[in-house]
N, C-alpha and C positions, 0 to 999 in steps of 0.2 A: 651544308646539305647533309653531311655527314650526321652532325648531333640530331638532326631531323627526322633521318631514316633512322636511327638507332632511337628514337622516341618513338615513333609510330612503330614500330615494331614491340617495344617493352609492354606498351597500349594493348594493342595486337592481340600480345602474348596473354594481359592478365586482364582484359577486361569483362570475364566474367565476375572475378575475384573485386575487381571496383565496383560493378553492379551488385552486387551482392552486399558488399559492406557499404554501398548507400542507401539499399534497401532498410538493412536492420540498423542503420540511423534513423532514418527517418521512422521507422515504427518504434524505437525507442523514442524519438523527439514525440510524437503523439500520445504514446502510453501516460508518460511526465506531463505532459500539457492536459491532459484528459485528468489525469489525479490531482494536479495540483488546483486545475477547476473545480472539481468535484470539493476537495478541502475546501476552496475559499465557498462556496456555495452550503458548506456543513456537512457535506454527506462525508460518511464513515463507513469504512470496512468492517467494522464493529459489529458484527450481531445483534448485539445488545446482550449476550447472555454471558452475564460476566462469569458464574460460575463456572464454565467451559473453556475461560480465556488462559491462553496459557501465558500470558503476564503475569497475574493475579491469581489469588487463591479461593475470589470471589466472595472473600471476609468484608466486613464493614471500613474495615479502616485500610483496604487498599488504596491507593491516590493513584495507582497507574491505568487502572482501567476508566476512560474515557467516559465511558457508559455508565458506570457506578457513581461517577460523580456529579452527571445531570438528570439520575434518576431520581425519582421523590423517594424519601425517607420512610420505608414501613417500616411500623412498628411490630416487634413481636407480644403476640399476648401474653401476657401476666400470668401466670399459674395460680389457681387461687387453689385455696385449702381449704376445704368445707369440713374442717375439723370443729362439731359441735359436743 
């Protein structure tokens, strides 16, 4: 009976401290369950504006911006010389 009252009592003492850190598990278990759906579904925290990204430099031949690499390919114009 001893170890019992010395348990309800420890309880007692911190059970704001256990409600609280089963609070911010479980909104930490949601946050991850929410993002990791979100990935498998495609969605991206990505902007899309790679120039802004601070991965990348927002050059053509970065590989880590996400978004630059399922963007379509523009082309820059040609500079022409109309030297006659």
């Amino acid at each position: 009976m001893k170890g019992r009252d010395n348990m309800l009592a420890w309880l007692s003492a911190n059970l704001i401290n256990i409600v609280l850190i089963a609070v911010i598990v479980l909104i930490t278990g949601m946050l991850i369950r929410s993002m990791i759906r979100d990935r498998k579904a495609g969605k991206s925290s990505c902007g899309g504006n790679c120039a802004s990204c601070g991965v990348c430099s927002g050059c053509s031949t970065c590989n880590k911006c996400s978004m630059m690499n399922s963007a379509p390919a523009t082309k820059k114009p040609v500079p022409t010389s109309d030297q006659n």
